[in-house]
C-alpha positions in Angstrom: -54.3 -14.5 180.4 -56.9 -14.3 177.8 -57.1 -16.4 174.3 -59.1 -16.3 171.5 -59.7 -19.3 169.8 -61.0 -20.1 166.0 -63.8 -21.9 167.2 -66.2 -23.9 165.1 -68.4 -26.5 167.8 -66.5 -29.5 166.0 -64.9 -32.2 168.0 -61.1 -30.7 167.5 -62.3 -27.0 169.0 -64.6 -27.9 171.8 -61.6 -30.2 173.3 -58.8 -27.6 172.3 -61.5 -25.1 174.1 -61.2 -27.0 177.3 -57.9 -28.0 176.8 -56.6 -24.3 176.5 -58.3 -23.2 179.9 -57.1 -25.5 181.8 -53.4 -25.7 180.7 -53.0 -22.1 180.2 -55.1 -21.1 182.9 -56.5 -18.4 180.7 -59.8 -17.5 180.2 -60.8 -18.4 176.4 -62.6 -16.1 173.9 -64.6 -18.3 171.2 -64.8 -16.9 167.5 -66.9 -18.4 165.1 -67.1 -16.2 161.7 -70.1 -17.0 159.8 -68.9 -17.3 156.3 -71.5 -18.8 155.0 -71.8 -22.5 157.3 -75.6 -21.6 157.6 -77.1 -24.6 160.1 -73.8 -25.7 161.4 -73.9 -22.3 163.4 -77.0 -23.2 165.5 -77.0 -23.6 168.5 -72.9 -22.2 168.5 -73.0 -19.8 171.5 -74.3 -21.8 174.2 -72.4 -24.9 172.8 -69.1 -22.5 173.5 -70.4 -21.3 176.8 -70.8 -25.0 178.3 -67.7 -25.7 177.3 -65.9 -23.1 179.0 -65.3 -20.1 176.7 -66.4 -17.0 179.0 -67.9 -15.2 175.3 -68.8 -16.0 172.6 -68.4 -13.9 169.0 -70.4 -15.2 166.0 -70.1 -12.5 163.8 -72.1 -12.6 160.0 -68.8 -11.9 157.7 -70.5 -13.1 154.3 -70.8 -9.7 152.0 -67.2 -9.0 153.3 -66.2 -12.6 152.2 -67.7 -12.0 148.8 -67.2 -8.5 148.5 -63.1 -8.0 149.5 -61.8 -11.9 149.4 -63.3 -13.3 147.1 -64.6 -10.9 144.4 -60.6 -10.1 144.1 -59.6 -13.4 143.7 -62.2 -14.0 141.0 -60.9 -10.9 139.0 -57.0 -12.3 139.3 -58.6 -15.8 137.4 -57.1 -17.5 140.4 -57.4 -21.3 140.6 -54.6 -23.7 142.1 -53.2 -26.7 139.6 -55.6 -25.9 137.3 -58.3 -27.2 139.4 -59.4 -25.9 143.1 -61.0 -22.9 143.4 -59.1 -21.6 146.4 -62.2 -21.9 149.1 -60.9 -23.2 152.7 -57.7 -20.9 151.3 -59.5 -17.5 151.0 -61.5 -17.8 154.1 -58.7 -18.0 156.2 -57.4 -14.5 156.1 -60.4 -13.2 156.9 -61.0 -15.5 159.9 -58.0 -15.0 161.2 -58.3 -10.8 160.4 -61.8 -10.7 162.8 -59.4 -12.5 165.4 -57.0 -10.2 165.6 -59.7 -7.4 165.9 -61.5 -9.1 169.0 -57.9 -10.1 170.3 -57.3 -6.4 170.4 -60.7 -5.0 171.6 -60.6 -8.2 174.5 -57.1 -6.9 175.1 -56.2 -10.4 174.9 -52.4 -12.1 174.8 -52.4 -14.7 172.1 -54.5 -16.1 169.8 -55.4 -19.8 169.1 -56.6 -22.2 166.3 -57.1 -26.0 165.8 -55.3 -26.3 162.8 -53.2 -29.5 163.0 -49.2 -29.5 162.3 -49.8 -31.2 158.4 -52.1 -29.2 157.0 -52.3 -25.9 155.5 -54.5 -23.6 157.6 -52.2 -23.1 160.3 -49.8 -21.4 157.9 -52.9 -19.3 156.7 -53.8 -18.2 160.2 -50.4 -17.2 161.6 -48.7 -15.5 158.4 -52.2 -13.4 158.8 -51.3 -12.7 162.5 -48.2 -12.0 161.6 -48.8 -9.7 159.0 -51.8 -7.5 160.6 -50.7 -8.1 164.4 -47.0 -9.5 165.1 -47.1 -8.8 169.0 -50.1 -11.4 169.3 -48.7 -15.2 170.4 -49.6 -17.8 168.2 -51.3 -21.0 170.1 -51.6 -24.5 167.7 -52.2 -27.1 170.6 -51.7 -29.8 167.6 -47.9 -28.8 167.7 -47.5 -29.3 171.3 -46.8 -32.7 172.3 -48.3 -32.7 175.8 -51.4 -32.4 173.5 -50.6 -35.1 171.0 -50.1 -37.2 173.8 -53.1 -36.6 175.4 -55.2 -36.9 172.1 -53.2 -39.6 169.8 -56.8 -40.0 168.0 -60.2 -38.6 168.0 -61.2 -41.9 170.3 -59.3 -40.4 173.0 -60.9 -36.8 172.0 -64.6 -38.1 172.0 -63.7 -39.7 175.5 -62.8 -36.4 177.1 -65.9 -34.9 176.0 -67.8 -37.3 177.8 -65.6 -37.2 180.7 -65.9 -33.2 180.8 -69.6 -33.1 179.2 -68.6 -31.0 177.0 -71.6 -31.1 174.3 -70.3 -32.4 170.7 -72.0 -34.5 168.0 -69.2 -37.1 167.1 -68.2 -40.4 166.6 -65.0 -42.5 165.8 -67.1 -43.8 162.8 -67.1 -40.3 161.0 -65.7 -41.4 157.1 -64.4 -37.7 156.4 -64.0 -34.2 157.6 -65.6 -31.4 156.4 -65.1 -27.3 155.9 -67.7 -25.6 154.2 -68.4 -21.6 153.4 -70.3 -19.0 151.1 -68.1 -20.4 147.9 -67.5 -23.9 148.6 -67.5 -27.3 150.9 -64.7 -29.7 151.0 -64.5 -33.0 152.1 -60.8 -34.5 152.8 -59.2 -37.5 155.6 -60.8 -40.6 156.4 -62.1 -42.6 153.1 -61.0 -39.9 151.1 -56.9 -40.4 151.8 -56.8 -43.3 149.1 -56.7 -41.3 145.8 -58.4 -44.5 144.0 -61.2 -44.5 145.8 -64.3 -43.3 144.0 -65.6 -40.0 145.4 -68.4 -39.9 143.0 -70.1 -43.9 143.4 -73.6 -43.9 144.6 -72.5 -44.5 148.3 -70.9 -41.1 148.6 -74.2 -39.4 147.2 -75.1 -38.3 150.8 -71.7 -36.6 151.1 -72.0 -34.0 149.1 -73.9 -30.7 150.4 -74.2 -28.2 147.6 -75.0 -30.1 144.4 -76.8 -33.0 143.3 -74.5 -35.5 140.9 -74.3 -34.7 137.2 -76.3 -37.4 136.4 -79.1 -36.9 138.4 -79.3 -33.1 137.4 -82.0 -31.9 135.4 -82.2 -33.3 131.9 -83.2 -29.7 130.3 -80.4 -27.1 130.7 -80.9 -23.7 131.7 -80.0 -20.6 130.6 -78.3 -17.9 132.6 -77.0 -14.5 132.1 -74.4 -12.8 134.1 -73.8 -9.1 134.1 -70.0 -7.6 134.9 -68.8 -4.3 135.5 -65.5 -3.8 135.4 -64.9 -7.6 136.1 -67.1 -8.2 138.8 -70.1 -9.9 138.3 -73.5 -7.1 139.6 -76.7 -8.8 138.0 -77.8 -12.5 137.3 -80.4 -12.9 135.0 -81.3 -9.1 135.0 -81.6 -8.4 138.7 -78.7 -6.5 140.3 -77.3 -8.4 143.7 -74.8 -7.2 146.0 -71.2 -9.8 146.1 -73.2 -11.7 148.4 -76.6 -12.0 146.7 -74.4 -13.0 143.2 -72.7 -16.0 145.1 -76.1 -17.1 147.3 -78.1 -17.0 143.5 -75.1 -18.9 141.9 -74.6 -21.2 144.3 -78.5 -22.3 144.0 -78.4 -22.5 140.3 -75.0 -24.6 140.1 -76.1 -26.8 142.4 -79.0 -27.4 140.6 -77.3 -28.7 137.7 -74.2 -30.6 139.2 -71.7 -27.4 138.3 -68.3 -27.4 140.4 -67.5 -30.5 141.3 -63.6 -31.1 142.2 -61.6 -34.3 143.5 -57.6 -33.2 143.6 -54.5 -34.5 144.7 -53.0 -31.6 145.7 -49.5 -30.0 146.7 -49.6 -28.8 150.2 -47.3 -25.9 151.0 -45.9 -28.1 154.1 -44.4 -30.1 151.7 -46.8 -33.2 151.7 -49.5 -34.4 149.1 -53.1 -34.1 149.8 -56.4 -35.4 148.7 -60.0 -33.6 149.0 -63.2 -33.2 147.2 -64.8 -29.8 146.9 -68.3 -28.2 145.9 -67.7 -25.3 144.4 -70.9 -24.5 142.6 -71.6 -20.9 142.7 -67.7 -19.9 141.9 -67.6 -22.2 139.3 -69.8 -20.3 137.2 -68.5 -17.0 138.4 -64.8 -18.4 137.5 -66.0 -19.4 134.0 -68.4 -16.5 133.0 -65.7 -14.2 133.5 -62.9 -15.4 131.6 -65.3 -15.4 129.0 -66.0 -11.7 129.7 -62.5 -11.1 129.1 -62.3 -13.3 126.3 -64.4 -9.8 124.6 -62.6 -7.3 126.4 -59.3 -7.2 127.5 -56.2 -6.5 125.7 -54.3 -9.9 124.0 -51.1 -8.8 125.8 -52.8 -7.7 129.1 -54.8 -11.1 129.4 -51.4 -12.6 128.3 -49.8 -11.1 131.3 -52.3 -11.4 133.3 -52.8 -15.4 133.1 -49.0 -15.8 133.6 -49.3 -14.5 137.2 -52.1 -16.4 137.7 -50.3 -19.5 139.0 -48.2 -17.2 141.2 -51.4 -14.9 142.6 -52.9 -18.7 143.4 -50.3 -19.9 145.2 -50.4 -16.6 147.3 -53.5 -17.3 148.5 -53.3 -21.1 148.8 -50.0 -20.4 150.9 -51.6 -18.1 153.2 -49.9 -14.8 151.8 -53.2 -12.8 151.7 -51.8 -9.8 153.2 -48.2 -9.9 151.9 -47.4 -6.6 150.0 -46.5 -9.1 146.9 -50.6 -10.3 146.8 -51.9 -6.7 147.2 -48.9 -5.6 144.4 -50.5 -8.2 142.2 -53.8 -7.3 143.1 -53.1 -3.9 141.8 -52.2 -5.1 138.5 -55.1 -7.0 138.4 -57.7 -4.2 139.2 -56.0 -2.7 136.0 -56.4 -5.3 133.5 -60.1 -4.8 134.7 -61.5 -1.7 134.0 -63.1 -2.8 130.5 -64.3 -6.6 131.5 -68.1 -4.7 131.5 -70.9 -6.7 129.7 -73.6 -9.5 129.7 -72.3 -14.1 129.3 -74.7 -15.9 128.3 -74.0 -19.4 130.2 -76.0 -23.0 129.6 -75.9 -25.1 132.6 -76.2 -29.0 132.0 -75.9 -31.7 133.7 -72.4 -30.7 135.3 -71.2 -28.8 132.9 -70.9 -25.1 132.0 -71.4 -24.0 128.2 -70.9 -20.2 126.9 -74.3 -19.4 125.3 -73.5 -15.8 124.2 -71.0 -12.8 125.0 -72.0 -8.8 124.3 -69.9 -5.8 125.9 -70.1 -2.1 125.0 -66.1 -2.4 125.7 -65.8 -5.3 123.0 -62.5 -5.5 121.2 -63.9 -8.0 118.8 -64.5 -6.4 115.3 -66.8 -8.0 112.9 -65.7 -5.7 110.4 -62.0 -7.0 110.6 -62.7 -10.7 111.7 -65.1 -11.2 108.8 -63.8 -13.7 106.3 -66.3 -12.3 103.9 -64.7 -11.5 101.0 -64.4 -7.4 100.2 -66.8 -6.9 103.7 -63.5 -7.0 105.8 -61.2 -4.1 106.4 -58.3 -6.4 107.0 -56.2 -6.5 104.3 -54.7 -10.2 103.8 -51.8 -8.9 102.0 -50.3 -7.5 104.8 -49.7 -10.6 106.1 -47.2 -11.6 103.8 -44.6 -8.9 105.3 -45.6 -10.1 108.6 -44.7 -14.1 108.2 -41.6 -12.6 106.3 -40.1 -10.4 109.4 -40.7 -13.4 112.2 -39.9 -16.0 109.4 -36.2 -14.4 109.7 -34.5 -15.5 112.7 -36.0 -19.1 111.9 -34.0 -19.3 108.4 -30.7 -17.9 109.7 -31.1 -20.6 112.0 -31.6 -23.5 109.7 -28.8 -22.0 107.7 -26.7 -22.2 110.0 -27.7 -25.8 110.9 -27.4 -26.5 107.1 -23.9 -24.9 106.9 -22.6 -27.6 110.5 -24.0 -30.1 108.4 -22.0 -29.5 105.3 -25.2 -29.2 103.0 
């Protein structure tokens, strides 16, 4: 029997790795995509090999990250309650998209991940395999309770490794866990599971990966200007970039300046409340400059529809629903709605925050010439208005007759 696992050199993988080979006797197939982790990938391959795998993929996925995941999302506005920009969430489908592609070419059985039974990620990975690859099996040791007994904490975890020598940097002392990728890092578990405590106090400084704290962010702003064509962003500051370029430059400048900090409670699809903390520097800025593009460009009752869906499009992608013909129906819609967002923001970045310095587009819908309140300049005529009020006036006054008229007025 062969496996592939989702694989990342953490504590949770390189016992599940072990753990799969010899209770499946199977030989195991380690994955790693490299989404953007940068120096948690050293050393990966012949981390996996000691532990057992018999090969190793670490395959560089970052321009199809930012290019086909999360370009799209970008262009829907999509951002769950209001808040998280959707990072562990979008990478998923494409992890799980590469294993099904070496499951196939490996000609292997099943497919495995170390997503526990509470979270979120094992619904991400298995409605992918479902959808692109329904004859693989599905292996979540964290469902399993021979595992669960075997592991009922990561004391017992870090004790196997040494048993085993299986090579992993970990301790029972670790405050949090992390995830990170090209768009963002999150931090959730350990410290982080009571919402009062403070993410942001001057002990959790050396938590966070991607940005320095607003208040130690430089105290002159800086100006950037992002460049869209038919809303995705091509050029930053006058130099055209590739999906992955645009994110690598952003991510620099945001976290410069403090930009895309998060702390959420947030609604799990299992059902259960969650708290994390994410960096989200570089999408920040993308997220903001173009709604701002749009602002200029798109149609009131396009953008109208547009931004009702995005709660729904979110949710999609938070859910795991990547490849469900819903998303891509949506996505379709979307790619509509952007075929004028073309033009230059002008952003000011300060000491976490994000302020629109400026908006031009050959595609603007915004007309001096009619918005002008100067006078005789304008070609709006005010008058018209009157008519207007008067037509959706109507249905109000019937109805306060008719509430006059119960009353006996």
């Amino acid at each position: 029997m062969k496996i592939v696992l989702a694989y990342s050199g953490g504590l949770d993988t390189s016992v599940i790795l072990r753990w799969l080979k010899e209770n499946y006797q199977a030989e195991i197939i380690a994955f790693c995509a490299d989404i953007g982790q940068e120096e948690e990938l050293e050393g990966l391959e012949e981390k996996a090999l000691r532990t057992a795998a018999s090969k190793c993929y670490i395959d560089n996925l970052q321009e199809e990250f930012a290019r086909d995941f999360i370009f799209p999302m970008i262009q829907a506005g999509a951002i769950y309650e209001g808040q998280y920009f959707l990072g562990t969430s979008i990478a998923r489908p494409l992890i799980a998209k590469r294993m099904v592609e070496i499951a196939r070419k490996e000609k292997a059985e099943a497919i495995a991940h170390g997503a526990t039974g509470k979270g979120n990620d094992q619904v991400r990975f298995e409605l992918t395999a479902a959808a692109l690859a329904p004859e693989l099996r599905v292996i979540a040791p964290w469902r399993e309770e021979r595992f669960r007994k075997q592991f009922p904490g990561r004391a017992e975890m870090i004790a196997f490794t040494r048993a085993n020598q299986i090579p992993v940097a970990a301790t029972a002392e670790t405050p949090y866990s992390t995830d990170r990728n090209l768009l963002h890092i999150s931090f959730e578990s350990g410290v982080l599971e009571d919402p009062w405590f403070d993410a942001s106090s001057k002990e959790m400084r050396d938590m966070y990966k991607l940005s320095v704290a607003p208040e130690d962010a430089p105290d002159e702003p800086e100006h950037v200007d992002l460049a869209f064509e038919n809303g995705n962003c091509v050029a930053v500051n006058g130099k055209s970039l590739s999906p992955l370029g645009i994110m690598q430059t952003l991510n620099k400048l945001g976290g410069k300046h403090g930009i895309g900090r998060v702390d959420i409670v947030e609604n799990r699809f299992v059902g259960m409340k969650g708290r994390g903390v994410y960096e989200t520097p570089g999408g920040a800025i993308l997220h903001f400059a173009h709604g701002q593009m749009e602002t200029l460009t798109m149609d009131r009752e396009v953008m109208h529809l547009r931004d009702s869906l995005i709660p729904k499009y979110s949710s999609l992608v938070y859910n795991g629903f990547w490849f469900s013909p819903e998303r891509e129906a949506l996505q379709a819609l979307v790619s509509e709605t952007q075929r004028d967002v073309t033009g230059v923001v002008r952003l000011k970045l300060y000491k976490g925050n994000i302020i629109v310095a400026g908006r031009k587009s050959p595609k603007s819908l915004y007309d001096p010439q009619i918005a002008t309140m100067e006078g005789d300049t304008s070609t709006y005529d005010q008058s018209d208005a009157t008519g207007f009020i008067r037509l959706n006036a109507l249905r109000l006054k019937v109805r306060a007759a008719l509430k006059a008229k119960g009353r006996g007025d």
